[in-house]
Structures are given as C-alpha cells and as structure tokens.
PyMOL Python script that loads the backbone (N, CA, C, O; Angstrom):
from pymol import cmd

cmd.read_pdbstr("""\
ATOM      1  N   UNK A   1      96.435  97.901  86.916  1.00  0.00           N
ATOM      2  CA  UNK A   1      97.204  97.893  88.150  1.00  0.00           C
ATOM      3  C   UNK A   1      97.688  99.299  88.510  1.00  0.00           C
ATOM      4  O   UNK A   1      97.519  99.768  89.635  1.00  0.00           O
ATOM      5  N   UNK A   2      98.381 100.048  87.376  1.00  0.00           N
ATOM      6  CA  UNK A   2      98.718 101.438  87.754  1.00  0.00           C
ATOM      7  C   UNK A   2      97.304 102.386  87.766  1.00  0.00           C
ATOM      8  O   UNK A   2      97.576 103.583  87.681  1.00  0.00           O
ATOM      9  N   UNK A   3      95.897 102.099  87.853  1.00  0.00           N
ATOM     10  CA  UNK A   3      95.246 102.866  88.755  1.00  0.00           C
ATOM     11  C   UNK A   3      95.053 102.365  89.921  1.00  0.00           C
ATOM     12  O   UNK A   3      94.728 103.194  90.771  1.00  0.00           O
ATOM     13  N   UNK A   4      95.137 101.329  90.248  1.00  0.00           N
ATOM     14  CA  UNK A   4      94.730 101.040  91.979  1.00  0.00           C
ATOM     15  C   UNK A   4      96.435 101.297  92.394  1.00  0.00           C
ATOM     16  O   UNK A   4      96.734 101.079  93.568  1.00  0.00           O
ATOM     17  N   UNK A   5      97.339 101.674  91.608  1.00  0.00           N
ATOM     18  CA  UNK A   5      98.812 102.063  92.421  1.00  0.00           C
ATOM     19  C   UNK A   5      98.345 103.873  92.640  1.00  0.00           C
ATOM     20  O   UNK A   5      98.279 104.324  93.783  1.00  0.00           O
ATOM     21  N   UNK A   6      98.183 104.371  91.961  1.00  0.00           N
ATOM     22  CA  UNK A   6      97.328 106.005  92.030  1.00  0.00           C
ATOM     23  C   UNK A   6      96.621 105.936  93.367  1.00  0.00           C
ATOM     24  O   UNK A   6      97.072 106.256  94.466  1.00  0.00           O
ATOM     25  N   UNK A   7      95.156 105.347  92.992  1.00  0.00           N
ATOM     26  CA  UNK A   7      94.233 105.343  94.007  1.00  0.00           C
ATOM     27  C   UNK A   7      94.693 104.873  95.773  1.00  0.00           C
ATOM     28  O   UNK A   7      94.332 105.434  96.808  1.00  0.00           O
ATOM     29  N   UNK A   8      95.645 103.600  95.601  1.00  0.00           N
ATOM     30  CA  UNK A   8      96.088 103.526  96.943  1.00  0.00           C
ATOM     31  C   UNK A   8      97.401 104.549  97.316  1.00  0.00           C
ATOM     32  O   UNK A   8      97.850 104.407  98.453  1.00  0.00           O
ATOM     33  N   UNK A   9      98.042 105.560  96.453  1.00  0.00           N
ATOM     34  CA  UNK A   9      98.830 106.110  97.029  1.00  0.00           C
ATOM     35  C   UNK A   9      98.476 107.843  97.582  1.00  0.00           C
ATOM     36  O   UNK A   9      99.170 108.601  98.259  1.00  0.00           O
ATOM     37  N   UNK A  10      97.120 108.036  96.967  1.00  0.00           N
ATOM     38  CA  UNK A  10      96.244 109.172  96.984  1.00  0.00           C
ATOM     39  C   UNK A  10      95.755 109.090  98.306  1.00  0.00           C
ATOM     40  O   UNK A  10      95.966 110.065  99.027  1.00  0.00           O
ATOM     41  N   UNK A  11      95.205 108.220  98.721  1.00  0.00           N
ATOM     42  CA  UNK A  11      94.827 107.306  99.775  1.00  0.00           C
ATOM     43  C   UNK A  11      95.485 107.511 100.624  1.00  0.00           C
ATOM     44  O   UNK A  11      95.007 108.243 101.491  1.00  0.00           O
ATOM     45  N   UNK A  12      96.588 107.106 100.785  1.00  0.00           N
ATOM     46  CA  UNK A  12      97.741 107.190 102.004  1.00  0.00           C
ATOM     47  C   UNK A  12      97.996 108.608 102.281  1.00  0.00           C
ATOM     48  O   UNK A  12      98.210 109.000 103.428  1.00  0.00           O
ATOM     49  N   UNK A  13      97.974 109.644 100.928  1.00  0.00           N
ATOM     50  CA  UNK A  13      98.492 111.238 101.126  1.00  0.00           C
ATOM     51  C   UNK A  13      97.588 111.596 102.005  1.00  0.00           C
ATOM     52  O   UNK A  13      97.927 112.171 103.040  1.00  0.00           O
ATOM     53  N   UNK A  14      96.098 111.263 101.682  1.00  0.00           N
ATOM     54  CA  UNK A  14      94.773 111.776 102.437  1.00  0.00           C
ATOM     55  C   UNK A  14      95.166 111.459 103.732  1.00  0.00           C
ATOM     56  O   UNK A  14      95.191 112.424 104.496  1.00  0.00           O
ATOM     57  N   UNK A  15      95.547 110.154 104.295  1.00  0.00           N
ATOM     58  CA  UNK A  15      96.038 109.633 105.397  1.00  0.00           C
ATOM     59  C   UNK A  15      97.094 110.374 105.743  1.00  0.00           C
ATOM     60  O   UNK A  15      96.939 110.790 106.891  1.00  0.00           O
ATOM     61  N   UNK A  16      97.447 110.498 105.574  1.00  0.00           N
ATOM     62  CA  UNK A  16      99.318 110.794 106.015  1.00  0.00           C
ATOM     63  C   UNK A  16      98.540 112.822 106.745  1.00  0.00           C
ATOM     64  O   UNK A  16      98.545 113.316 107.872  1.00  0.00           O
ATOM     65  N   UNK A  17      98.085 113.284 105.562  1.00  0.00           N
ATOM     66  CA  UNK A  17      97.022 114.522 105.513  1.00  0.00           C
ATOM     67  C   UNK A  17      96.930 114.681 106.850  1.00  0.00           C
ATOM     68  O   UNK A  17      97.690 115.159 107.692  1.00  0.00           O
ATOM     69  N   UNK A  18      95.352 113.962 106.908  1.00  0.00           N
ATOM     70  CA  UNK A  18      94.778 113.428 108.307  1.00  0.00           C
ATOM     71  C   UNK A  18      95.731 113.818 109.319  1.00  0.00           C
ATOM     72  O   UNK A  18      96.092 114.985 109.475  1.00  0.00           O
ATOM     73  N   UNK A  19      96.140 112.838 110.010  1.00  0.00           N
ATOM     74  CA  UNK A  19      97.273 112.202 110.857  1.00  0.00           C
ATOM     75  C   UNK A  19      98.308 113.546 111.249  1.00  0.00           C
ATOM     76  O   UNK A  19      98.615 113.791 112.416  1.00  0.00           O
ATOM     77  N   UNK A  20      98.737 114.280 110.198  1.00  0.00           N
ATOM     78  CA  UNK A  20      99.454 115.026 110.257  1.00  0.00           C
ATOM     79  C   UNK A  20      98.955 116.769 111.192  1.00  0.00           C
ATOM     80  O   UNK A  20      99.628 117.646 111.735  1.00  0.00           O
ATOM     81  N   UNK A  21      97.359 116.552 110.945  1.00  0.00           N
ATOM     82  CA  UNK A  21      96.652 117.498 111.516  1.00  0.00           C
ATOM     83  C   UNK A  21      96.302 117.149 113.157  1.00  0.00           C
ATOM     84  O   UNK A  21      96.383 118.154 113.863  1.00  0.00           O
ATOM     85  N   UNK A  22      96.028 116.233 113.686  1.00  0.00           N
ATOM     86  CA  UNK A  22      95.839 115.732 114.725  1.00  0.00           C
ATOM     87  C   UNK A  22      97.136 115.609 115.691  1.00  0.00           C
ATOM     88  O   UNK A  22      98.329 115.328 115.578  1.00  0.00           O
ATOM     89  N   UNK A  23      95.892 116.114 117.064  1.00  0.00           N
ATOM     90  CA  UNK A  23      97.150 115.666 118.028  1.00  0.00           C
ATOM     91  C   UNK A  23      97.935 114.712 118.483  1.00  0.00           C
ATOM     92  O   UNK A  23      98.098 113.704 117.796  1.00  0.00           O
ATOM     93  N   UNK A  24      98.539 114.848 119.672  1.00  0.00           N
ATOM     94  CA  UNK A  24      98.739 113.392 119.874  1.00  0.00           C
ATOM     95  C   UNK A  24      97.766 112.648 120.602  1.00  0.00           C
ATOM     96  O   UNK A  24      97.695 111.447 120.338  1.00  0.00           O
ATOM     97  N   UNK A  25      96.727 113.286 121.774  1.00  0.00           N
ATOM     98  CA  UNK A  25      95.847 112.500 121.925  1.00  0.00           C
ATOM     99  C   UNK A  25      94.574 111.853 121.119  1.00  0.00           C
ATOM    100  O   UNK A  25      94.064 110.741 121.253  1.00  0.00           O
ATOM    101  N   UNK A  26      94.229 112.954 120.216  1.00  0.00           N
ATOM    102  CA  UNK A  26      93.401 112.335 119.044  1.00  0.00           C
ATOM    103  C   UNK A  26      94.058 111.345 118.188  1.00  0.00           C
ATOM    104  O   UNK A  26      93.413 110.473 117.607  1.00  0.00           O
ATOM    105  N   UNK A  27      95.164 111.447 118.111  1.00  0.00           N
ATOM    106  CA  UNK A  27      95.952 110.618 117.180  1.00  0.00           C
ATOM    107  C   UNK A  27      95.784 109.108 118.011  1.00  0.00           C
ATOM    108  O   UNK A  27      95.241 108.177 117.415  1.00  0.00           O
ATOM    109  N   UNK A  28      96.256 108.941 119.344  1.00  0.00           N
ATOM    110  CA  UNK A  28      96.062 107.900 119.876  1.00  0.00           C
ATOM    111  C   UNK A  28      94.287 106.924 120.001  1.00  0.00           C
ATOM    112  O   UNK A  28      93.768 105.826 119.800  1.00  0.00           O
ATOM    113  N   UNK A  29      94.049 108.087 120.396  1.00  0.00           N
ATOM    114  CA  UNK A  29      92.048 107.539 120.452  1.00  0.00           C
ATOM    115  C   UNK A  29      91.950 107.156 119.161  1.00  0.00           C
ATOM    116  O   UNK A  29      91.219 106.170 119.075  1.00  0.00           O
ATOM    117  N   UNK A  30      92.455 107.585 117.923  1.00  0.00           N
ATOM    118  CA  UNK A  30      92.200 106.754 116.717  1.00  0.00           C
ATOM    119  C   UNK A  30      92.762 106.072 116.531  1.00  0.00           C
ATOM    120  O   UNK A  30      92.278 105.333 115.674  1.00  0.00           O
ATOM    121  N   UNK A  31      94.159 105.634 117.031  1.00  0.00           N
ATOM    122  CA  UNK A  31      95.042 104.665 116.697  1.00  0.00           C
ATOM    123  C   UNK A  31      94.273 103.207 117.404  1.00  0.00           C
ATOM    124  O   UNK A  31      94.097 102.102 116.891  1.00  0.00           O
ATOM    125  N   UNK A  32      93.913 103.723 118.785  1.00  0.00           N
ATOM    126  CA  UNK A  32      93.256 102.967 119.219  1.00  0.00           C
ATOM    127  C   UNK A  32      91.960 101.803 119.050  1.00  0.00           C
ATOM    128  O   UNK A  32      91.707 100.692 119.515  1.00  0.00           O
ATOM    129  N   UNK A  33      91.320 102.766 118.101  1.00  0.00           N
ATOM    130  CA  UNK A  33      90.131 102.265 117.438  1.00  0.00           C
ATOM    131  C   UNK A  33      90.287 101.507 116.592  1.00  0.00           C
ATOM    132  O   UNK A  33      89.359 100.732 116.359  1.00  0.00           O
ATOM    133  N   UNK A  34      91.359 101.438 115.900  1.00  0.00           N
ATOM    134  CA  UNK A  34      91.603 101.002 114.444  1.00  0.00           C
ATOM    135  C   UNK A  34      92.357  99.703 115.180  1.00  0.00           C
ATOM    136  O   UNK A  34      92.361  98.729 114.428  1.00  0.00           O
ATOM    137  N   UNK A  35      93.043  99.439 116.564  1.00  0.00           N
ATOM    138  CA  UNK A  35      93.624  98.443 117.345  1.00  0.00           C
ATOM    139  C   UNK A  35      92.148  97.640 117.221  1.00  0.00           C
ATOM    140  O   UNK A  35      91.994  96.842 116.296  1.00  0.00           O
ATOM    141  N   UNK A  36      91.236  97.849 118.041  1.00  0.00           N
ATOM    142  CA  UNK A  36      89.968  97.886 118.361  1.00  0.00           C
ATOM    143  C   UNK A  36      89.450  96.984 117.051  1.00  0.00           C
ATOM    144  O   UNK A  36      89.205  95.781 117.133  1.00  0.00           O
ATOM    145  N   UNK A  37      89.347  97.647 116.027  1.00  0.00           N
ATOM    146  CA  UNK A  37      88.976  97.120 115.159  1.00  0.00           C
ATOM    147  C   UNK A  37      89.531  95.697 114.277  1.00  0.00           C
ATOM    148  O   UNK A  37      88.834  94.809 113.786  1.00  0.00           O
ATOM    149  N   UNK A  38      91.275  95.858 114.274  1.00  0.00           N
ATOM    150  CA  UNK A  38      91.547  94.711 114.365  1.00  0.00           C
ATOM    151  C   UNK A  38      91.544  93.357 114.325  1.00  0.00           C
ATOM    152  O   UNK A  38      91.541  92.457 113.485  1.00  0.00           O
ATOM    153  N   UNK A  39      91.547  93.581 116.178  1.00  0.00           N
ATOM    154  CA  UNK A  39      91.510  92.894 117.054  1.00  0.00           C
ATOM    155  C   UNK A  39      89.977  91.970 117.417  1.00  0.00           C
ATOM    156  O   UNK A  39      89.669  90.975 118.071  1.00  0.00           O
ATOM    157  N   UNK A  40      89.551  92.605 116.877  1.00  0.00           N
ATOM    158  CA  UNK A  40      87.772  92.473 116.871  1.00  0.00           C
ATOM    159  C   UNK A  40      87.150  91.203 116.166  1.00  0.00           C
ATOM    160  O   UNK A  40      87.557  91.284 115.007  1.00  0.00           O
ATOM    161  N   UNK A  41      86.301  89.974 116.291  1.00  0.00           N
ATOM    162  CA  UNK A  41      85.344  89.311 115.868  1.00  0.00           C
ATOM    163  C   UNK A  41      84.289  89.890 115.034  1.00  0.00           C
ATOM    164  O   UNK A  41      83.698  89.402 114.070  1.00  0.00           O
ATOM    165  N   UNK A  42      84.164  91.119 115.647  1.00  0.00           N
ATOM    166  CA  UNK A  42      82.860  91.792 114.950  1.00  0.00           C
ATOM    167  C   UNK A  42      83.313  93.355 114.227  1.00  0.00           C
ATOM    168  O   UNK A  42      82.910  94.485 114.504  1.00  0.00           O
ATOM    169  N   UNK A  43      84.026  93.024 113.495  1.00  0.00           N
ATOM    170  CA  UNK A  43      84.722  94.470 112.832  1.00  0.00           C
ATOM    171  C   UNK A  43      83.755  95.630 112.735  1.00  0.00           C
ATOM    172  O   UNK A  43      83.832  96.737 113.266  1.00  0.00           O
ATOM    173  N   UNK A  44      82.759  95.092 111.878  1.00  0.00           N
ATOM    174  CA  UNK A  44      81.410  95.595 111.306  1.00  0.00           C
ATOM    175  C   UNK A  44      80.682  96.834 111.941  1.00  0.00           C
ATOM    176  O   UNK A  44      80.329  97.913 111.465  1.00  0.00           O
ATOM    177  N   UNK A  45      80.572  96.177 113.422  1.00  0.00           N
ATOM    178  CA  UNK A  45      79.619  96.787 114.129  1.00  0.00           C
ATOM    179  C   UNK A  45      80.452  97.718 115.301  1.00  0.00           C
ATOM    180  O   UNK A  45      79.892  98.604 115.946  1.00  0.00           O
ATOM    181  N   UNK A  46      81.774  97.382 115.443  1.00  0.00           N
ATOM    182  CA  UNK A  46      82.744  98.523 115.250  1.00  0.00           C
ATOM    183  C   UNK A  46      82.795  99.412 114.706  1.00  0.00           C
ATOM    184  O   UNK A  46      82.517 100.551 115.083  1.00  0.00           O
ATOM    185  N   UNK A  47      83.265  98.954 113.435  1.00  0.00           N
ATOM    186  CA  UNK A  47      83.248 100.626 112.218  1.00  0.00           C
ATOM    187  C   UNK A  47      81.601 101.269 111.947  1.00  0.00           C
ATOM    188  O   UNK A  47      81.488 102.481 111.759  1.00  0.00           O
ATOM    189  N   UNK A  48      80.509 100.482 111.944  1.00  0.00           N
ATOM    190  CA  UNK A  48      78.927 101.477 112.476  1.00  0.00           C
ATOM    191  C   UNK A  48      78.956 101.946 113.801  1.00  0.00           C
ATOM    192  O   UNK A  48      78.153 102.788 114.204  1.00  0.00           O
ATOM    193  N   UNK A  49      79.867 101.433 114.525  1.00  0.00           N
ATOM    194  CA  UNK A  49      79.671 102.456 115.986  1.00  0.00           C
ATOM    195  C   UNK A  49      80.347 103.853 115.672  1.00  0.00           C
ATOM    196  O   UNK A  49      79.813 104.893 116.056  1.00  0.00           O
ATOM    197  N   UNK A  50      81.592 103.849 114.931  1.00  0.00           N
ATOM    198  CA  UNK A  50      82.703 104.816 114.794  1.00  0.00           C
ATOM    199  C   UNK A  50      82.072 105.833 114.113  1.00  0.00           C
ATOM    200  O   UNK A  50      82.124 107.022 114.429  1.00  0.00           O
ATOM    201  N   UNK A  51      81.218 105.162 112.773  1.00  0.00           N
ATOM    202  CA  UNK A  51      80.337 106.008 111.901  1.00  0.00           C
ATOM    203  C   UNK A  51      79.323 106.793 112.542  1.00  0.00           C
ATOM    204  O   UNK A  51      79.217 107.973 112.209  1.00  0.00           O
ATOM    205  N   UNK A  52      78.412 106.216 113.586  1.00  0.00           N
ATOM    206  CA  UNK A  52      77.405 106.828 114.153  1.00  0.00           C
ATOM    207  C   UNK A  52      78.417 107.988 115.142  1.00  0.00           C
ATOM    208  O   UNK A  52      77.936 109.119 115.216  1.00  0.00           O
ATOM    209  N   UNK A  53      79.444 107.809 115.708  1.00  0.00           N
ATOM    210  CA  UNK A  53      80.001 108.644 116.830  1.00  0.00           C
ATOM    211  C   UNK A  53      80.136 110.131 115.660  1.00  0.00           C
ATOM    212  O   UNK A  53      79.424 111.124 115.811  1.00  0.00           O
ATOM    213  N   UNK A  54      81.069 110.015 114.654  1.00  0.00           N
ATOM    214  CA  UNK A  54      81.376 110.824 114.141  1.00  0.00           C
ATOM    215  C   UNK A  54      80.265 111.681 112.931  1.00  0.00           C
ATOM    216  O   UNK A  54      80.521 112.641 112.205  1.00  0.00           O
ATOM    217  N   UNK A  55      78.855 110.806 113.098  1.00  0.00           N
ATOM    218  CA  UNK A  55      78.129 111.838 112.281  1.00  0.00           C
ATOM    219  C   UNK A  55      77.873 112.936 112.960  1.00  0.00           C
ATOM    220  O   UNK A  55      77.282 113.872 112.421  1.00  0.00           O
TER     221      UNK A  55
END
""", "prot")
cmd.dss("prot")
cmd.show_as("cartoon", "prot")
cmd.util.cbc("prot")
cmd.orient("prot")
C-alpha cells in the first residue's frame, strides 16, 4: 500500500508541476477536456483523440 501511496503522490507533484506551468487559457482547454472526458460514453476514443492531437 505504501508504494501505490509514493506512486500516487509523485503523480499529483508531476500534476500539480504541470498545471503550475500553464496558463490560464491552456489550463482551461485542458480542464476542459478532462470535463469532456468525464462526461463522455466513449472515454477511450477521447483520450486517442487527445493522444493523436498532442503527438
């Protein structure tokens, strides 16, 4: 348990990282996506759209 407490809090720093570098409109267009994703029936082919945008 205390490695997936490591791994998910490493996780969040990377996040927090992220987030912290971005503007506020990039920050929103991703906040958005991740709404998007959600909210979504088809998560999947969401997060392969997101993947293909950002290769």
């Amino acid at each position: 348990m205390n490695n997936n407490m490591n791994k998910n809090n490493m996780d969040m720093a990377t996040l927090m990282s992220l987030l912290a570098k971005m503007d506020k409109k990039e920050l929103e267009k991703n906040l958005n996506k991740v709404s998007q994703i959600l909210k979504s029936n088809d998560a999947n082919s969401i997060i392969d759209n997101i993947k293909k945008k950002n290769i």
